[in-house]
N, C-alpha and C positions, 0 to 999 in steps of 0.2 A: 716326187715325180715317179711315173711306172717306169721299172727297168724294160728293156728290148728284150730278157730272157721271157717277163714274164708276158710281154706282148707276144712273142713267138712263141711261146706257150700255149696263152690262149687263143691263138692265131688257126697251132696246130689243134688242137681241142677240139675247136669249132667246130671243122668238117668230118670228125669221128662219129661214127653211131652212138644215138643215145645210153646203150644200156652199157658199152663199153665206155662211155665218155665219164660215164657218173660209176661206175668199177674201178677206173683210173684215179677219178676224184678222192673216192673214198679212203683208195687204198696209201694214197698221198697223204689224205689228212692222218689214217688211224693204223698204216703198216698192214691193214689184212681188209681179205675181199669179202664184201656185204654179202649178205643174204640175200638176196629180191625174190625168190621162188618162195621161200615160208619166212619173212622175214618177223624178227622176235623183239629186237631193239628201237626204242623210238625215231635214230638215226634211222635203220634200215626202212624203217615203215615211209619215215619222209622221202626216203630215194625209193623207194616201192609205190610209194603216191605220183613221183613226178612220169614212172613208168607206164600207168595204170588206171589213174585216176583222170576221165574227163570229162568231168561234170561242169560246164560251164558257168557255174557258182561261182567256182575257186579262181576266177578272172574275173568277175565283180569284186569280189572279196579284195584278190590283188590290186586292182585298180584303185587310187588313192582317191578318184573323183567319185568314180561307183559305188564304191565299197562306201559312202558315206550317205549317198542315197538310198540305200540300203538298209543301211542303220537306222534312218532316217524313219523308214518306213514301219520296219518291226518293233523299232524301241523309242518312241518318240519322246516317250520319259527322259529319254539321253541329250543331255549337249553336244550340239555337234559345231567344231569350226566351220563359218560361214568360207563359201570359195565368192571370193569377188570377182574375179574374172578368169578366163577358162579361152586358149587357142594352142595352134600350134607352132607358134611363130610366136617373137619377143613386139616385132614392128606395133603391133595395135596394142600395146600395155601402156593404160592410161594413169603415167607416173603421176599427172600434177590431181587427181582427180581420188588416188590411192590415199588411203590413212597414213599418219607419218611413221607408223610402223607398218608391217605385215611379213608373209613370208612367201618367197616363191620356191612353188616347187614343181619337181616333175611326175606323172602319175604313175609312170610305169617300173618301178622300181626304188631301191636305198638309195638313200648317201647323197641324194640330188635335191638340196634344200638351201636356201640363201635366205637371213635372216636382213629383212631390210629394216633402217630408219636411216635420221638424221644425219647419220656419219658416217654410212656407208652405200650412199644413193646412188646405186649404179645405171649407169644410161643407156639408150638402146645400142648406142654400136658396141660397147660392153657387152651386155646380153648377148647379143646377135652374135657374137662371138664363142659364148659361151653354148649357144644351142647346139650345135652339131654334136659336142660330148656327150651330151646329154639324151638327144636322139639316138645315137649308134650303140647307147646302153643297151645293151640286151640280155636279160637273166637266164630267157631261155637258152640261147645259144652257149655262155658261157658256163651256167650251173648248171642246166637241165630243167630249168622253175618252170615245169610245162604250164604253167594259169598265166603264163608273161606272155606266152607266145602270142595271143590274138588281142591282146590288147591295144585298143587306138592310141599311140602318142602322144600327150600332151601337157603343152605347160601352162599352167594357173598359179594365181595371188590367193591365200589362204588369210583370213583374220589374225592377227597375233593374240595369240590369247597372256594376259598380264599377270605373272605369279609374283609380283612386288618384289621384282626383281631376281627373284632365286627361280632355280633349273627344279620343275616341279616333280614329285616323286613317279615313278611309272608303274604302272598296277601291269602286271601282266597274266589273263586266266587262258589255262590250260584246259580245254572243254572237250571231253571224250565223249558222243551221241548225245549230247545236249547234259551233260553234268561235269562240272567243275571239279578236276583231283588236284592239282597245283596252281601255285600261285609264284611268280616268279616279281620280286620288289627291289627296281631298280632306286637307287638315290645317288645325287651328284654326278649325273651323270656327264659333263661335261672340267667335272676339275677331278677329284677323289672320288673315285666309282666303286659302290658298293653293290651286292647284290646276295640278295639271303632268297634261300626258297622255300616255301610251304607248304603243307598239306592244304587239305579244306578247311581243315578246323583254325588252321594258324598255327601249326606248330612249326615252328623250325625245323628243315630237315640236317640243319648244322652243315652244311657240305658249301664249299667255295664253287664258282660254277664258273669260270671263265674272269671272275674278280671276284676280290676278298668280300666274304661276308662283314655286316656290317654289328660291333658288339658296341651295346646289348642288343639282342634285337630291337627292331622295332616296333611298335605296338600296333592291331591292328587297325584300322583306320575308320574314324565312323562312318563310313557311307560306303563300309563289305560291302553288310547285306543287298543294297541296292545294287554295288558292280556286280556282286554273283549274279545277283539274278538278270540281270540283262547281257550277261556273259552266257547261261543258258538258257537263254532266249533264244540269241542269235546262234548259238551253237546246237539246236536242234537243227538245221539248215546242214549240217553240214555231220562227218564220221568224225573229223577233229580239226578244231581250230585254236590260236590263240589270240585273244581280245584282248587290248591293251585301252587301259583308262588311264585319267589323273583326276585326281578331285581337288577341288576348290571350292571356297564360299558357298560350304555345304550342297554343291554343285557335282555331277561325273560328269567329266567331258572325255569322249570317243578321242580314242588316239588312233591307232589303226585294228585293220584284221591283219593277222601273220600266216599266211597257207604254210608254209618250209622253214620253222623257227632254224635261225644259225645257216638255211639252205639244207639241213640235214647233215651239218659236219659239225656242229657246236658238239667241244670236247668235255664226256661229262666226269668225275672223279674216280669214277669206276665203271666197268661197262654192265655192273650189278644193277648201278643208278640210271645206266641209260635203259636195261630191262625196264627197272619201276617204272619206267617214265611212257615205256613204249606198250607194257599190259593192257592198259586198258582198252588200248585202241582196235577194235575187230575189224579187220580190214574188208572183213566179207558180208560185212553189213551194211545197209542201206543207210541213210540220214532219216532221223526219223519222221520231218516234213519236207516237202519240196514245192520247191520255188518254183514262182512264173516267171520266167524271161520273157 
């Protein structure tokens, strides 16, 4: 349950200006106050982006429904989970008519995911209940996620995708002007959460990044080459982004795009590693194509 400090909190937050609100943020998470004028660290670059950046991209991107059309488009090669149904409202979810699995979610933001089947069928006035949480989420207001801001609302039934039972590993590429320099590999992510980071090549960067890496490592996975490349695919579109896959049945299936990995406070083991992380990215350069909306 959320405490009442941290509700008055974000209560108070809210109605602060942006560049003070995300100053305040920082300085919470990291004890000292970001950069945003010349900022050098990947942390500063992500709160330099939510200042600076508005490229109406980075709201497709966010958006869980968009951002797959998207993908959809550039990388067809890719599997994408099918959306079965798509409102703003639970009223017209047609449970008897749904797969005996699937997942509902909402597009505009984390954490807002319900994994349905047989033993946990929940009914419309459940839902209906549930929607208003869900709707009053707002990243902008809270973190500063400026690509949340203009987002249309909405909740959709996604396909369950079936990994024989296990929580499937999570490829995550880190893409500076359409070229891939990290790789971040979640596993077990739901019991014993590992997570090792990468260069390009696959080398271990050995550092624990918010949970313990996983020994020995892991090896890397046959179907890279494929993620990288449709990792900078879609990462020419944009200065940086990160592409999250899984593979299966010699299969990549599209997890999401991340515009603010961590929101731009993920704490890294040294603020040497959050430099590496934040180099490559030239904040005053262009994407190297650009999209039709």
């Amino acid at each position: 349950m959320v405490s009442w400090q941290y509700r008055f909190f974000s209560k108070w937050l809210s109605v602060l200006p942006l560049k003070l609100k995300l100053r305040i943020l920082y300085f919470r998470r990291f004890y000292r106050l970001p950069n945003l004028v010349k900022p050098e660290s990947f942390n500063e670059k992500l709160n330099w982006r939510k200042l600076h950046d508005f490229d109406p991209l980075l709201t497709i991107a966010a958006d869980k429904i968009e951002s797959k059309k998207f993908v959809e488009l550039v990388c067809p090669e890719i599997e994408i989970p099918k959306t079965l149904w798509v409102s703003d409202r639970f009223d017209d979810l047609p449970i008897d008519s749904l797969p005996s699995k699937y997942v509902l979610k909402a597009n505009h933001g984390s954490r807002m995911n319900l994994f349905i089947d047989d033993s946990n069928r929940l009914q419309i006035e459940q839902l209906k209940a549930l929607l208003p949480r869900w709707m009053n989420h707002d990243q902008f207001i809270t973190l500063g996620e400026r690509a949340y801001k203009n987002i249309v609302k909405r909740v959709f039934a996604e396909e369950f995708l079936e990994f024989a039972g296990t929580v499937p590993d999570d490829y995550k590429f880190f893409v500076y002007h359409g070229e891939v320099k990290f790789i971040q590999l979640d596993t077990g992510r739901f019991g014993q959460h590992h997570r090792n980071m990468y260069n390009v090549n696959w080398d271990d960067l050995n550092i624990n990044f918010s949970h313990q890496q996983k020994l020995p490592s892991p090896e890397k996975p046959l179907l890279f080459s494929k993620m990288k490349a449709a990792a900078e695919k879609l990462g020419q579109y944009f200065t940086f982004i990160r592409v999250d896959f899984y593979q299966h049945n010699n299969k990549v299936y599209f997890g999401e795009l991340t515009v603010y990995p961590g929101a731009g406070y993920e704490v890294f083991p040294s603020s040497d590693i959050d430099k590496m992380f934040g180099e490559p990215w030239d904040i005053s350069r262009k994407p190297q194509k650009q999209y039709q909306i």
